[in-house]
N, C-alpha and C positions, 0 to 999 in steps of 0.2 A: 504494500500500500504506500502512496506517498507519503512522504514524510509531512509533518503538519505546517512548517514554513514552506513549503512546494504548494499546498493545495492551495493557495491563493488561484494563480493562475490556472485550474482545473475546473475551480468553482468559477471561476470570470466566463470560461467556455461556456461551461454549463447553463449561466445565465443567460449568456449572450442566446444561448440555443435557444432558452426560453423565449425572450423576445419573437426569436422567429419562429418559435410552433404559434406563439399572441397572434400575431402578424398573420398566420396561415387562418387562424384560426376567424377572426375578423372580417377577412376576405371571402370565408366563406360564408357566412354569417350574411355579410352583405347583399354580394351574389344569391343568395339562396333566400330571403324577402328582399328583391330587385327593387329600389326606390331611387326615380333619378333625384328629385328633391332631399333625399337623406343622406348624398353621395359628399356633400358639402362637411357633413359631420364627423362623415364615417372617414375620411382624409383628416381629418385632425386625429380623431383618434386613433389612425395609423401611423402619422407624424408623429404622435407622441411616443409610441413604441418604437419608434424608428430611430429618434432622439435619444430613449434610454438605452437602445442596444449601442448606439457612437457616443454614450458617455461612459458607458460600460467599457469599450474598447479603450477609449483615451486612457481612460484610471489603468487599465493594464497595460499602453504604452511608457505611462510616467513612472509608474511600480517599477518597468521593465530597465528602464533607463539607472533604475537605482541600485536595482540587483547585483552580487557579485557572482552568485551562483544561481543555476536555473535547473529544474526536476528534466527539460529535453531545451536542445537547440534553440537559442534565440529568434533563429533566422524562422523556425516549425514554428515557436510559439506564435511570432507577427502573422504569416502566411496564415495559422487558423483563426486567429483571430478575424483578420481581414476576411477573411470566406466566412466565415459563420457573419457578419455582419452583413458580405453583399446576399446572405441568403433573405436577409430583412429587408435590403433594402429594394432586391428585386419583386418583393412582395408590393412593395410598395409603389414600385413603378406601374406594376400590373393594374390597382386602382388607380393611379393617376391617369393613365390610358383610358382607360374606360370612361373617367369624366370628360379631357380634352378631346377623344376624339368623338363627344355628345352623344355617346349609347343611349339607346330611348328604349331598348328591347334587345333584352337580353339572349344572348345563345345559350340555348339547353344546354350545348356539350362545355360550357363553362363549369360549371358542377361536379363535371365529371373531373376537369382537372384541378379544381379548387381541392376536393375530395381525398386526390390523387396527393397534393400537394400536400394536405394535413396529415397522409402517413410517411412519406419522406421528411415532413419536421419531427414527427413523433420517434421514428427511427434514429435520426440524427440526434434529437434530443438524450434517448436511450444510450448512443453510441458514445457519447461526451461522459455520461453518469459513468460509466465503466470504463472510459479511458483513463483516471488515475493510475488502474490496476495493472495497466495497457502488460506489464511484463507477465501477467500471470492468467488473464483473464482471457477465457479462451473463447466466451460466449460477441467479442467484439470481433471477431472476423465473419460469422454468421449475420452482424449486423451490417454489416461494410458490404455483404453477398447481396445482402436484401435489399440497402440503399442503392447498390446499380442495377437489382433485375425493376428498383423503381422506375430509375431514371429512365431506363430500355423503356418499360409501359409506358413513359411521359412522353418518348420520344417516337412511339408507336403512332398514339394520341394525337401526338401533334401535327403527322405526317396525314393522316387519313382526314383529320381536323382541315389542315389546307386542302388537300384534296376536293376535299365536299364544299369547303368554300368557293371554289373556282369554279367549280361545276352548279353548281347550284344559284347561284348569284352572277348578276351580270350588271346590276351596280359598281361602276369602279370604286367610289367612294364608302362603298360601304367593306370593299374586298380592300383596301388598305387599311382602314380601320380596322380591321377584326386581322388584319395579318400578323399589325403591330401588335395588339394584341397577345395572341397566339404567341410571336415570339418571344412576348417578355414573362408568361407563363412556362416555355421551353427552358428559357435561362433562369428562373427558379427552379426547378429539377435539376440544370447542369449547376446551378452554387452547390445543390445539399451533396451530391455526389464531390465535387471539388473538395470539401471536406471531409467525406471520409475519402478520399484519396490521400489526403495530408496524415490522416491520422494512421492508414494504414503505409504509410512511408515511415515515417516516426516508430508505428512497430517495428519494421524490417530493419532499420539503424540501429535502432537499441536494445534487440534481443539476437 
């Protein structure tokens, strides 16, 4: 187990994780009672969780800067730190999309990857709780399998997703909007996987 002046920076992870299951969590929330009028609210209150996970980070850049000694790699800790933050903050682009580009009616197959979204934070989330142990724990490689047969499914999702859009629609304006869309929901699947990509590097260095 880490040692107890190491778990600062494990617990920092951990949080920051939190923020981004809040973040998933919210979005689907959203999405799932569709109000363009509540879209106004519902961006603050993603802004705010988007804010606490980049103050979360800073406090463990300034922490890091003070350190003489670190539980893994400097260079590992920044890198996850930064991907666990852009997994919030691509959450957050995803609703801002939605309101500038004036969605008025919603796509069903949203849901499905908001859905998809909230078990890729909850894994990641999972995957952080048990990387303290990273040298012993053998249930975080299982984790790590599961967060890219996610990403795969997102990336399935999002292929068949454009697909239906081009073929179905012949609005151009409304085929950019939902493109943009689509892809900033892609790149929340490819953060949660970018981290445990780090985290399962940081095994393989140090066991």
């Amino acid at each position: 187990m880490a040692k107890k002046n190491e778990r600062y920076y494990f617990d920092n992870f951990i949080a920051c994780a939190d923020c981004a299951r809040r973040a998933a969590a919210l979005l689907d929330e959203t999405l799932g009672s569709f109000d363009v009028k509540a879209l106004p609210g519902k961006i603050d209150q993603m802004h705010e969780i988007e804010h606490e996970g980049d103050s979360l980070k800073h406090e463990m850049m300034a922490e890091l800067m003070r350190a003489f000694i670190t539980p893994i790699e400097r260079e590992d800790i920044i890198l996850l730190s930064q991907n666990i933050d852009e997994v919030t903050d691509c959450i957050e682009d995803v609703l801002l999309r939605v309101y500038v580009n004036n969605v008025s009616l919603l796509n069903p197959v949203m849901s499905r990857f908001s859905q998809l979204l909230i078990r890729c934070c909850d894994a990641m989330h999972a995957l952080l709780q048990k990387f303290p142990d990273f040298k012993r724990d053998r249930g975080l490689h299982d984790l790590i399998v599961e967060m890219n047969a996610l990403e795969e499914e997102g990336d399935r999702l999002f292929i068949s997703s454009m697909k239906k859009l081009h073929t179905d629609s012949s609005d151009p304006i409304e085929i950019i909007a939902w493109r943009e869309i689509y892809i900033y929901m892609e790149k929340c699947m490819d953060a949660c996987e970018h981290v445990a990509d780090v985290v399962e590097s940081v095994i393989m260095k140090n066991t």
